[in-house]
C-alpha positions as MATLAB code, in Angstrom:
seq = 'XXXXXXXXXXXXXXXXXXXXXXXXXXXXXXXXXXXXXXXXXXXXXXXXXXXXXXXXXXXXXXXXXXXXXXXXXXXXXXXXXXXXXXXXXXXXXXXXXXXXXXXXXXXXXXXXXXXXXXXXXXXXXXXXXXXXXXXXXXXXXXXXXXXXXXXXXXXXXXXXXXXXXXXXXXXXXXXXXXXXXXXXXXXXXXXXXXXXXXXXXXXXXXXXXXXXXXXXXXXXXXXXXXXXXXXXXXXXXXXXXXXXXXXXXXXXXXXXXXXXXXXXXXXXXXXXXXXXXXXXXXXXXXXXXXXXXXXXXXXXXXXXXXXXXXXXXXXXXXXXXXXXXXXXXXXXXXXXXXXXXXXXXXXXXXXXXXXXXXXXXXXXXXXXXXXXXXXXXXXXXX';
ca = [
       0.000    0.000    0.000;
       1.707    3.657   -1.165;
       1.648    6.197    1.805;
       0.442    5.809    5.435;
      -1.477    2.854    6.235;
      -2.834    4.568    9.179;
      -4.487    7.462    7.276;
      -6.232    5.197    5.410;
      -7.292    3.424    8.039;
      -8.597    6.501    9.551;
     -10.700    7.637    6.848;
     -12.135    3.994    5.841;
     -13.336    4.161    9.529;
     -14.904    7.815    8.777;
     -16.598    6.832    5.880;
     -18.002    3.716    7.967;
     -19.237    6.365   10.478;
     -21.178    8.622    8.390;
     -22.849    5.002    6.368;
     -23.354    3.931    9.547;
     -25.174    7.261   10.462;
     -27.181    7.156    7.088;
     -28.118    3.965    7.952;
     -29.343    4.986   11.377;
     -30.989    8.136   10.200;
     -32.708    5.971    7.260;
     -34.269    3.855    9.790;
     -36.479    6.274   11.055;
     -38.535    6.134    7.604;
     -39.617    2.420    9.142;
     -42.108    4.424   11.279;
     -44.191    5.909    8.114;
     -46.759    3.128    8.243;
     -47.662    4.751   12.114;
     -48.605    8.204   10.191;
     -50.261    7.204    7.378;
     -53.553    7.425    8.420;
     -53.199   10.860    9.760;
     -51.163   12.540    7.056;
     -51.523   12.797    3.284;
     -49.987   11.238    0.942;
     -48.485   14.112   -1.093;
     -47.149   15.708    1.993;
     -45.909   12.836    3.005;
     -43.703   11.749    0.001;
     -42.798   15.691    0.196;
     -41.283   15.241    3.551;
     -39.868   12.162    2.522;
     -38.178   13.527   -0.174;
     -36.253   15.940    1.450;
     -35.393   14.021    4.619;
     -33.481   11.625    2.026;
     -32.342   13.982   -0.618;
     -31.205   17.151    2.216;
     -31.267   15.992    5.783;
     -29.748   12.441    5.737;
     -26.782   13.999    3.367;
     -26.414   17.395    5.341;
     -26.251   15.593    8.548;
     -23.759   12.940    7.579;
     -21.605   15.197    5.656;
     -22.067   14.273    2.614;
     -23.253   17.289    1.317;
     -22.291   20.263    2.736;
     -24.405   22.747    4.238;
     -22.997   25.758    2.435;
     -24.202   24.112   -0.995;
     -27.470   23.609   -0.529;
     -27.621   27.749    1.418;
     -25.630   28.345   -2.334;
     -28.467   26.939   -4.353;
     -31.354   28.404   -2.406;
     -29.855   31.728   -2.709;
     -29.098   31.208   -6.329;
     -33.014   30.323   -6.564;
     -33.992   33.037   -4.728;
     -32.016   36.181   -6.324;
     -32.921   35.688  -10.060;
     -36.483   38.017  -10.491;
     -35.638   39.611  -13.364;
     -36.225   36.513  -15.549;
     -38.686   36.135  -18.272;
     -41.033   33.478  -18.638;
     -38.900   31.480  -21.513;
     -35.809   31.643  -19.163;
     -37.411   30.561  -16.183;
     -38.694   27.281  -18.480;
     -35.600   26.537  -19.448;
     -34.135   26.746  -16.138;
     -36.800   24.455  -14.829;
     -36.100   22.181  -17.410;
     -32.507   22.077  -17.057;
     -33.025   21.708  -13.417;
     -35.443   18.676  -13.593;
     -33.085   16.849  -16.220;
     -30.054   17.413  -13.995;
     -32.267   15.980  -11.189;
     -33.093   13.032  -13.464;
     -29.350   12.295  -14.665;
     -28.434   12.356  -10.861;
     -31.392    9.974   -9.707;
     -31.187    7.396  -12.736;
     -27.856    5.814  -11.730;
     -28.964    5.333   -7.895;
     -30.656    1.714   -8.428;
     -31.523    0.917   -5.249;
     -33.313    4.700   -4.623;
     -35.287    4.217   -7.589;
     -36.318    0.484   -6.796;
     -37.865    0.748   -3.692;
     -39.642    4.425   -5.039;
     -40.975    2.264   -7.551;
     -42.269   -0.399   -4.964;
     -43.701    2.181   -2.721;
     -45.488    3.877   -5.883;
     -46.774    0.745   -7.394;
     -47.923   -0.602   -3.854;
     -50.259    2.833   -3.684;
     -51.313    2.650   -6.937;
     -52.430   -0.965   -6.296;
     -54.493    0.194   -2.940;
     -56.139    3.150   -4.302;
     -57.713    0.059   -7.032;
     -58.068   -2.822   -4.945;
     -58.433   -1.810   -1.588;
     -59.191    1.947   -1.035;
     -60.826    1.916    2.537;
     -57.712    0.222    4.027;
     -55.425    2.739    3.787;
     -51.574    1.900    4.778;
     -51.819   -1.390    3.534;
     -49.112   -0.437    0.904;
     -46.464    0.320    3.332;
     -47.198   -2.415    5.613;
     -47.151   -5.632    2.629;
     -43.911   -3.520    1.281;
     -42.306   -4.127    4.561;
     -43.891   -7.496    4.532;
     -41.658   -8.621    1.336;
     -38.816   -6.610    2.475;
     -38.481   -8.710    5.466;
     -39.072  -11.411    3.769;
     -36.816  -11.073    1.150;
     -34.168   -9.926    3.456;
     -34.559  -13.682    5.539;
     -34.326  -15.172    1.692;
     -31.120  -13.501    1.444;
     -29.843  -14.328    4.352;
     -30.512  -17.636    4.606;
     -28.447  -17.967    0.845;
     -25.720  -16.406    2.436;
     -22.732  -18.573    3.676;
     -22.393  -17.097    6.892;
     -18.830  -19.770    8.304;
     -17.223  -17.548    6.234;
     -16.796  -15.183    8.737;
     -15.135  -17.189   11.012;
     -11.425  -17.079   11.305;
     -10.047  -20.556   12.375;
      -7.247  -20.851   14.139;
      -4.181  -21.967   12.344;
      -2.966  -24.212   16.224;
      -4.507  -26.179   18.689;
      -3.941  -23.644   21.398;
      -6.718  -21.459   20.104;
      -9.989  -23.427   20.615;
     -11.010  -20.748   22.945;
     -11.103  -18.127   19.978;
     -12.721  -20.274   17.820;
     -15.224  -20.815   20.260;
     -15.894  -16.913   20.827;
     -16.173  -16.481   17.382;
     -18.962  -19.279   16.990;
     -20.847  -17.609   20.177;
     -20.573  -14.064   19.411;
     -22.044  -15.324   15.292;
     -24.837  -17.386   16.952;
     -25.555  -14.779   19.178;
     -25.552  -12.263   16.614;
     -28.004  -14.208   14.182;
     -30.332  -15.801   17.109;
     -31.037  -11.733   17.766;
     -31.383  -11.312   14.085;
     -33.792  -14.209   13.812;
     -35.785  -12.644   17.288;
     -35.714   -9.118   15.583;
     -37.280  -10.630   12.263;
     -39.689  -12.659   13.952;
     -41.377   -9.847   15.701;
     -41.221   -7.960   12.808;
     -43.244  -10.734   10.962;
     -45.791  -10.987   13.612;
     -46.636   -7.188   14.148;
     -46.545   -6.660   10.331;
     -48.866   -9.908    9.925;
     -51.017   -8.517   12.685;
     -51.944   -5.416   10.943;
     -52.468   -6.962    8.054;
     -54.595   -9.527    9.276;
     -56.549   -6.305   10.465;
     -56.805   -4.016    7.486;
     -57.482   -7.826    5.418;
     -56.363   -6.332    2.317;
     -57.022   -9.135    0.029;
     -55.358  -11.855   -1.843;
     -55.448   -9.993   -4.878;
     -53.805   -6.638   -3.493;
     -51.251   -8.801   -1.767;
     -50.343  -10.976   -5.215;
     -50.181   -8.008   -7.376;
     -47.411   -6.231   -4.814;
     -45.453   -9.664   -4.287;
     -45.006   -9.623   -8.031;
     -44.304   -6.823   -8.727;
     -41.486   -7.169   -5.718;
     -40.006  -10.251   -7.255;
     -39.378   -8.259  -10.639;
     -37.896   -5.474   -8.768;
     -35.812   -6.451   -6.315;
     -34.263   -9.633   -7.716;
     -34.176   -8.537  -11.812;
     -31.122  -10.212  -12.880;
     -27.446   -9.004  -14.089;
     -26.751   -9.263  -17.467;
     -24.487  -12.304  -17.651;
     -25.433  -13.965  -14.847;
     -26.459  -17.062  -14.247;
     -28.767  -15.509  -11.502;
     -31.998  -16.535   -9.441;
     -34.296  -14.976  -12.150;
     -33.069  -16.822  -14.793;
     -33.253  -20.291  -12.960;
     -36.888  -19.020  -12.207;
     -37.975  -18.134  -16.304;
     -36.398  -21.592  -17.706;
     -38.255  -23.462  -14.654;
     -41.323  -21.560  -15.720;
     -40.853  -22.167  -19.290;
     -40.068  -25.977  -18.800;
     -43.918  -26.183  -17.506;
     -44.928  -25.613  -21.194;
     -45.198  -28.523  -23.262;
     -41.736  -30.251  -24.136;
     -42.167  -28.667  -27.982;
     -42.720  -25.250  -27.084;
     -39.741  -25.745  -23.927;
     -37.500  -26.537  -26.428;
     -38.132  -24.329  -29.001;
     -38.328  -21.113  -26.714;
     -34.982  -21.831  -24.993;
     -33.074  -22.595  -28.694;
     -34.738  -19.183  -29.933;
     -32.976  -17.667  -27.417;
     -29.736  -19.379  -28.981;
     -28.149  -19.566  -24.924;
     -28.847  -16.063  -24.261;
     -31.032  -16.439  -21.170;
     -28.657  -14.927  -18.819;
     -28.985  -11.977  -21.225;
     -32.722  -12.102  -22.341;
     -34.275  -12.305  -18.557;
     -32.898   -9.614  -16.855;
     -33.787   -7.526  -19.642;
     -37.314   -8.829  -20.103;
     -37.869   -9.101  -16.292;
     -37.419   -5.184  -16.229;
     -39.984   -4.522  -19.384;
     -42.591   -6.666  -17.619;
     -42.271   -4.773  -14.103;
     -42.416   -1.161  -16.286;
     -45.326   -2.668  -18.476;
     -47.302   -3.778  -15.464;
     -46.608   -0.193  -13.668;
     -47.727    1.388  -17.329;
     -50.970   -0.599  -16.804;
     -51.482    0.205  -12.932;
     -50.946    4.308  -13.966;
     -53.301    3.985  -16.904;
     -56.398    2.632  -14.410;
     -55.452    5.057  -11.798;
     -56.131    7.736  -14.133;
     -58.978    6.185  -15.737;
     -60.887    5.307  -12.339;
     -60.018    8.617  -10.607;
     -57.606    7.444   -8.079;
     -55.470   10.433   -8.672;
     -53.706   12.296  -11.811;
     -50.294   13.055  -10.096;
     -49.898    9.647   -8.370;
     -50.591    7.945  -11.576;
     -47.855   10.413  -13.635;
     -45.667    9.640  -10.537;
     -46.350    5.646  -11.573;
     -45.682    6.109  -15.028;
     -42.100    8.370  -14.642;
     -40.618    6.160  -11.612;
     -41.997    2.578  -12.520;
     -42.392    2.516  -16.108;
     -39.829    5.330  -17.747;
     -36.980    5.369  -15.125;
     -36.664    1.362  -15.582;
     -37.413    1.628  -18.857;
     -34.221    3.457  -19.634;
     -31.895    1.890  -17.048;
     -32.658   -1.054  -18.784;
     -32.131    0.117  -22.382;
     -28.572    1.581  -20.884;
     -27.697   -1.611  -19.104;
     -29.142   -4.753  -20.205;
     -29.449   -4.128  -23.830;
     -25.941   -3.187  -25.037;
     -24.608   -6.235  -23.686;
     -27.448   -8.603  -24.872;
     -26.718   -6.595  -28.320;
     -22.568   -7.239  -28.251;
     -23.818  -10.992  -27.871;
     -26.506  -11.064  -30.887;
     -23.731   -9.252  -33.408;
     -21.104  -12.564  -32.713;
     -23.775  -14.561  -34.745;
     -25.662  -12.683  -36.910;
     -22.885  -12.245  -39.340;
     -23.268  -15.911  -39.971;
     -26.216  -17.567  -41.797;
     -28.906  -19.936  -40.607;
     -27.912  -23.305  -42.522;
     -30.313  -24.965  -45.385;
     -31.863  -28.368  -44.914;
     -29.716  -30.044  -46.906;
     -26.895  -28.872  -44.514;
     -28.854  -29.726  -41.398;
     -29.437  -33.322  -42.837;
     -25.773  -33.598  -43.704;
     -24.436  -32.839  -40.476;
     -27.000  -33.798  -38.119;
     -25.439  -32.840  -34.671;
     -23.239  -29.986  -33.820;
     -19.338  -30.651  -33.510;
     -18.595  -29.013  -30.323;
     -21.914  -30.350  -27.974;
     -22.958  -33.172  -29.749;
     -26.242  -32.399  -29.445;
     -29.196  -32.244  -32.073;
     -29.265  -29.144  -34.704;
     -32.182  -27.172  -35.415;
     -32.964  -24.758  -38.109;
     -33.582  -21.612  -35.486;
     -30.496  -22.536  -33.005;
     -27.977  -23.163  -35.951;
     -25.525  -20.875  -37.423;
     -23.316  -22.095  -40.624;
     -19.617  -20.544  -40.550;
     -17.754  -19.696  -44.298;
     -15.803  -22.872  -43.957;
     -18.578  -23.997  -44.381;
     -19.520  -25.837  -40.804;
     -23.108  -26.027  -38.923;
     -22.884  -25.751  -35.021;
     -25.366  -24.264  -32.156;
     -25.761  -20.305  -31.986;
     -24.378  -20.530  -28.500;
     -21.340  -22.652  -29.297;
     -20.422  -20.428  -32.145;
     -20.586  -17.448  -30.213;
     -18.616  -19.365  -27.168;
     -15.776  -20.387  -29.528;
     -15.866  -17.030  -31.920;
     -16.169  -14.837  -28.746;
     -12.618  -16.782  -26.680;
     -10.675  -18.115  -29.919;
     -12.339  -16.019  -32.846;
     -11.745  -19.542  -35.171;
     -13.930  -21.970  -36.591;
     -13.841  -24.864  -34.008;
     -13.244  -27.598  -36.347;
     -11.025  -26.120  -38.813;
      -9.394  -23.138  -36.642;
     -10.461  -20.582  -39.745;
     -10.529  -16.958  -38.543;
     -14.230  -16.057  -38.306;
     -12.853  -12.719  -38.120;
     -14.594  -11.196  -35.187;
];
């Protein structure tokens, strides 16, 4: 390490200080199901707002105090403006607020839960109000214990390297047990005063299916890449279908699932949300909450998805699509592929210029680490 390891040290334990802070300061939004019923909505994601956009960051130093005084005087001195200047100062204020809020995934995910979980009680269940909040803490904890219990938590302990130092090891197993017996205790209250309200408001199975959804797109979407939970979850859903349609969905994909489900897990979620805004509207449950729907579950995703999901899943299409699909006189000749020995089909073949017929997905494979024909080590010159 270049300089002084104790300067670092110091500031990595600063900057765990002020998260720490956030964390604690964040915590205090767990108590907006207790004044829902008293305060409105509006005033309430005001206040929430600016607790998590100005307090949290002012108080943890993030953001320092003499900024924000900078921009409210900067607001507050320019009168002589006419009305075109004054647009386009609103407008380049709202897009700088949108560039700054689009990369902050997490932010924008559980806005979009908390949205879409009003939206869906102002529908299905409009005389229990703060039923939202109270199922979206419902599949947080739950999802959190999911997490959790996927986690490899012996990791953590450090072993000790001679026999002398059984005693440590034995601390370190207490103080984990300890640590996740109180996690477990903390969870399992949570669960039962969170089930007890609901259990009184009875929201319905429908209101409570809709937001679980809509949680499982969210909050576990998939990485491009990845062989990840979601993608696991679409092929086991597809494999329900009939064994002709199983097959021939996963070899149009041509072994891009790890690239097709994140991306269409994300246009599902914003469709749905586009869906949930458009009866809002319709049935009077509220023009602003439904434009709020559309921009932070439908067009915020939208984009993040079209920046992050579809370049790569586009890199991946242009290996193969310079090379042709093969005739049937070509798929009769050859009759399995070369590198997985495994059946050809017209839709999940490519044919290389040597010419040779293999899978989409072990063309790409071979073209994408060797850039040769696997058979005859041609340049496919990609």
């Amino acid at each position: 390490m270049v300089g002084n390891p104790q300067r670092y040290r110091a500031a990595l334990q600063q900057l765990e200080s002020r998260h720490a802070t956030a964390g604690c300061l964040l915590a205090l939004l767990l108590l907006l199901p207790l004044a829902a019923r008293s305060v409105p909505v509006a005033l309430l994601s005001v206040a929430v707002l600016l607790y998590v956009t100005l307090v949290v960051p002012v108080a943890t130093g993030f953001l320092s105090a003499t900024v924000v005084i900078g921009w409210l005087r900067i607001c507050t001195s320019r009168h002589g403006l006419s009305a075109w200047q004054c647009l386009g100062g609103a407008y380049t204020c709202l897009k700088a607020c949108h560039n700054a809020y689009l990369p902050l995934q997490r932010l924008h995910t559980t806005t979009s839960q908390v949205l879409f979980n009003l939206g869906a009680e102002r529908l299905l269940c409009p005389d229990q109000p703060g039923s939202c909040l109270h199922s979206l803490l419902l599949c947080s904890i739950l999802g959190y214990v999911h997490s959790s219990l996927k986690r490899r938590v012996w990791s953590q302990i450090s072993f000790p390297r001679n026999d002398g130092g059984l005693r440590g090891l034995a601390g370190s197993v207490g103080s984990l047990v300890a640590a996740r017996l109180a996690k477990a205790v903390v969870l399992a209250f949570g669960l039962l005063s969170i089930g007890e309200r609901l259990d009184r408001l009875q929201p319905g199975a429908p209101f409570m299916l809709v937001c679980a959804a809509y949680f499982v797109l969210t909050q576990w979407p998939g990485r491009p890449g990845e062989q990840t939970a979601a993608v696991e979850l679409a092929v086991s859903a597809v494999s329900l279908a009939p064994r002709l349609c199983y097959v021939g969905a996963l070899d149009a994909l041509e072994g891009l699932e790890e690239w097709w489900v994140p991306l269409a897990t994300r246009v599902v979620a914003a469709a749905a949300a586009a869906v949930l805004a458009l009866l809002v509207v319709a049935w009077g449950a509220g023009y602003l909450l439904g434009v709020c729907i559309l921009y932070a579950c439908a067009a915020v995703p939208l984009q993040a998805a079209w920046r992050g999901c579809w370049p790569p899943l586009r890199s991946q299409l242009r290996l193969t699509a310079r090379f042709p699909r093969p005739s049937a006189a070509q798929l009769a000749e050859v009759g399995t592929c070369a590198v997985c020995l495994d059946a050809l089909a017209s839709h999940s073949a490519r044919c290389t210029p040597c010419p040779h017929v293999f899978h989409s997905r072990c063309l790409r494979e071979c073209a994408h680490r060797f850039g040769t024909c696997p058979l005859c080590k041609r340049s496919l010159g990609v």
